[in-house]
N, C-alpha and C positions, 0 to 999 in steps of 0.2 A: 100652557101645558108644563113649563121645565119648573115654575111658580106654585101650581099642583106637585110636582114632583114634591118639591123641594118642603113641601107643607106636609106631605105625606111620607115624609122619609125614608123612601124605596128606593133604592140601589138601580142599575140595570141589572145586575143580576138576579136581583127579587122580582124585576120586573118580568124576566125572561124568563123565568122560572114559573111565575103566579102563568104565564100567556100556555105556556109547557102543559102544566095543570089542567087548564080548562078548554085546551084544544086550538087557542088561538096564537101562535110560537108571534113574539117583538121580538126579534135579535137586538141585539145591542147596537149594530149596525146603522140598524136601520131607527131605533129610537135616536140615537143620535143624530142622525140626519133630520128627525123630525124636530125634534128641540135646538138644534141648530138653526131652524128654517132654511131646512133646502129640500123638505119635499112635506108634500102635507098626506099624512095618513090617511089609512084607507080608510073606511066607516066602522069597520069590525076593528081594527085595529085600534080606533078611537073611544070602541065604546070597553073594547076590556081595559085599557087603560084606564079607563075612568073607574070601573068597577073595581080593578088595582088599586089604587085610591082612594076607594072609600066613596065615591061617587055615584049616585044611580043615576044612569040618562034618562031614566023615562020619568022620574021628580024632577030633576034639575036640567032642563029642554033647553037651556040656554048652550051648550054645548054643542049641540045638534044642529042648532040654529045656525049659528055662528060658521059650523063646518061647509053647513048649506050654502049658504052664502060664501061662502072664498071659493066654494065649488063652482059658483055660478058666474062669480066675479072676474076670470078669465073672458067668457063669450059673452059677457056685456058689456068689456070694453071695447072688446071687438068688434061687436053689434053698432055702438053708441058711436063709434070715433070716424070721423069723417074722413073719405075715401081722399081728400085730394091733399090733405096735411098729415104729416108724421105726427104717433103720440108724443106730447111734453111730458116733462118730470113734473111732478108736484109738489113736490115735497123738498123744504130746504136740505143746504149742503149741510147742514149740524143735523137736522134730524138723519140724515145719514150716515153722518160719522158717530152718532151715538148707536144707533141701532149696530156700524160695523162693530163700533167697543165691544155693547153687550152680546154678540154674538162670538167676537175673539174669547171673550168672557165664560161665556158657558162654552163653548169648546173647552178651554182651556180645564175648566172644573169636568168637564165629562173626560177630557182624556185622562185626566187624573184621578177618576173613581172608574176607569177601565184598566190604569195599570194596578191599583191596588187591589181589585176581582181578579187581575191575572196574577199578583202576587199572593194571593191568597188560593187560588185554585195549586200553584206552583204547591205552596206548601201543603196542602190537603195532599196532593199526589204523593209528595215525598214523604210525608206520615204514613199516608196505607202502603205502599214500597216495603217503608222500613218495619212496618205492624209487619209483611206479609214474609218478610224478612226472616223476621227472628221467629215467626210461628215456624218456617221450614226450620234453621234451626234446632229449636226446643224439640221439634219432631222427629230430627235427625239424630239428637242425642238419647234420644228417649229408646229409640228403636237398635239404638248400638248398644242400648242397656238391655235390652230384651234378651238381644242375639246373643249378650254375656252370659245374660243372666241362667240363658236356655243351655247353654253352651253348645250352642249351631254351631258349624264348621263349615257344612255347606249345604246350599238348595239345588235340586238340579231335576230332570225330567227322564231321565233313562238309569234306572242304576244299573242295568248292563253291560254300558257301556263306557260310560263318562266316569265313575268314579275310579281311583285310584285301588284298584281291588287287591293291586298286589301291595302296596304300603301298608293295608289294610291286615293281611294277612302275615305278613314279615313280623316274625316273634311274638307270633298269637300263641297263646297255651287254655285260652277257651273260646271256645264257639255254641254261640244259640239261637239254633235257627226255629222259625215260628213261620209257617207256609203253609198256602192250600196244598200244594207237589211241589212247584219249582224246578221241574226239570230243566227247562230252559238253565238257568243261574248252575246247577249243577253242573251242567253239559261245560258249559263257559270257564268254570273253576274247579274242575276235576282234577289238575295238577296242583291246585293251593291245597284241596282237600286232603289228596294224599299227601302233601307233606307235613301238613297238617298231623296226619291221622299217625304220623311216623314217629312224632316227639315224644317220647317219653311222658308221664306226669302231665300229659295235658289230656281235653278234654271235648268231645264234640255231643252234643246233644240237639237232637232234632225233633222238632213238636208237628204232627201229621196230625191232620183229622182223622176221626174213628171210621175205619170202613163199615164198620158192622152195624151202627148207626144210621137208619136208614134217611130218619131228618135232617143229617149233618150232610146227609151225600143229596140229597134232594133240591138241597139251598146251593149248595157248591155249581151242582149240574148246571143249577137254572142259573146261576151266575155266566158260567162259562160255557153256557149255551152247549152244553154235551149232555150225554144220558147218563144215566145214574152208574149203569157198567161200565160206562167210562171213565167217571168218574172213579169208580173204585178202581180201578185198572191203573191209573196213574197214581193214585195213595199207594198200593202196592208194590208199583215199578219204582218207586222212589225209595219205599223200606229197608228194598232190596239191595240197591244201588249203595246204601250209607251200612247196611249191614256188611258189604264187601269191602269196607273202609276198615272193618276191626283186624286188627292184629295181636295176635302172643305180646309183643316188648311197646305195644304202640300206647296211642292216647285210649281214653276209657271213649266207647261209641253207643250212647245210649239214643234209642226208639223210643215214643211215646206218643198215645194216639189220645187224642181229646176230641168230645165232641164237641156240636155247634159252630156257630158260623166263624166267618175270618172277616174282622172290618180289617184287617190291615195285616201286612206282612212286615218280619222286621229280621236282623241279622246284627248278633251283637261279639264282636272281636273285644274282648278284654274289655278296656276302658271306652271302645269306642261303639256307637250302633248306626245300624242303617237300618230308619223305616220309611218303607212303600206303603201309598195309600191304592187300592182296589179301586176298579172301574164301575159301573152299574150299567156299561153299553150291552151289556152280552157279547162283547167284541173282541181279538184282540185289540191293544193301544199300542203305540208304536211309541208314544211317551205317557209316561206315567208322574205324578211328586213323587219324590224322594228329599228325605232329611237325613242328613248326619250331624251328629251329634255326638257328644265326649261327657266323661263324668268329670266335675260333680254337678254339671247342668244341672237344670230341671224336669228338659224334657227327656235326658239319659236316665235321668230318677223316674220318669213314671212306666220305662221300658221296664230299670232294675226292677221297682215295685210289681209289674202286671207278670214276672216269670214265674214265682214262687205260686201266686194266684193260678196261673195257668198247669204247671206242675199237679196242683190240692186236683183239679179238676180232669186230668188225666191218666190213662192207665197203660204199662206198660202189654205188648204184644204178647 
């Protein structure tokens, strides 16, 4: 068999592989021990080897033969050998100091195409490693270019709470809000608003749905799982709320109602914005995304870009 090996130029590792393949696993192990002679394979194991090889058992029977026979060769000496004498050796001291040779022999060549499968498997590892490496890497750089590029500041899941509202608002001189009501967020920053709304030369503008619009209140309701009169009831109550924000010497407080729907809410302080994206539960959310973002981002560019738009399509009260 190690003489087939050797004619057939298959590795154990090709070997373990081809067995892998076809359902019949030779570890290396265990081929060694075979081509060593220290144990004689099984029948399957003998006949995919063969077929590793290049070998078909059922043309070339002499294989089979052979196996048969060393099968049978134990319980025939056993059979044959007289009860009242010990077996002899047969075989000279030289035919056994050659056979120990060639058997140091091919040990010696099998442990040495088992270290260079392990030095080989070694470096296969350490390549996909270092591949796996530097794709994280390239990945990592690529996405710090995005977050540049977008000019993100930060992600977060509550903007009620978590964000920095008052950094936010400290020497704003315009505000533009775009909202279904927002009462909540109101309620929360009532003190930013009026001091806000107290500067001089600055600026608050607020974008509400059209109440008077019956489709624009129909989509909001079914959003927010309320009725259409409550839904207007809250565009109203919030009108009202930002029109007690004007003042004589204060910022300029404009209302403006638009209709149709809302994908998304946003709040833009000077250079900087904050957009929420909307639920589709009919539910409250106890967290929501939230992005901020600074100009001259990208995605602060497609806020500046969508107000002007929004504006063309609205009417004041």
């Amino acid at each position: 068999m190690s003489k087939l090996r050797a004619q057939a130029e298959i590795s154990y590792r090709d070997l373990e592989q081809w067995g892998n393949r076809h359902g019949t696993p030779m570890p290396r192990s265990t081929m060694a021990d075979v081509f060593a002679g220290r144990r004689l394979p099984r029948k399957h194991i003998l006949i995919t080897f063969l077929r590793a090889c290049g070998v078909d058992p059922q043309n070339d029977t002499r294989w089979l033969a052979a196996w048969s026979q060393l099968v049978a060769q134990p319980t025939a000496r056993q059979a044959n050998k007289p009860a009242d004498r010990p077996d002899t050796a047969q075989r000279s001291a030289q035919s056994i100091l050659d056979e120990a040779l060639a058997i140091r022999a091919a040990a010696q060549k099998e442990a040495a195409e088992l270290r260079t499968a392990a030095r080989e498997d070694i470096a296969r590892l350490r390549a996909e490693a270092e591949l796996a490496t530097r794709h994280e890497r390239e990945l990592g750089a690529k996405l710090a270019a995005d977050i540049r590029d977008a000019g993100l500041l930060r992600v977060g899941t509550n903007y009620l709470n978590e964000l920095e509202w008052q950094e936010l608002f400290a020497g704003a001189r315009q505000l533009d809000i775009f909202v279904a009501y927002g009462q909540t967020w109101r309620n929360l920053h009532a003190r930013h608003l009026h001091d806000l709304a107290a500067r001089p030369e600055s600026r608050i503008r607020v974008f509400l749905p059209d109440p008077a619009d019956e489709t624009t209140l129909d989509l909001l309701a079914d959003r927010f799982n309320i009725t259409r009169d409550e839904m207007r009831r809250r565009i109203e109550a919030t009108r009202t709320d930002y029109e007690l924000l004007r003042r004589p010497d204060g910022a300029d407080v404009e209302i403006l109602y638009r209709p149709g729907d809302r994908l998304y809410s946003f709040y833009r302080l000077d250079n900087v914005a904050v957009l929420g994206l909307y639920s589709h539960s009919r539910s409250r959310m106890p967290a929501i995304p939230v992005l901020v973002c600074r100009a001259p981002g990208s995605l602060y560019q497609f806020i500046a870009d969508e107000l002007p738009k929004i504006e063309q399509q609205s009417r004041r009260p």
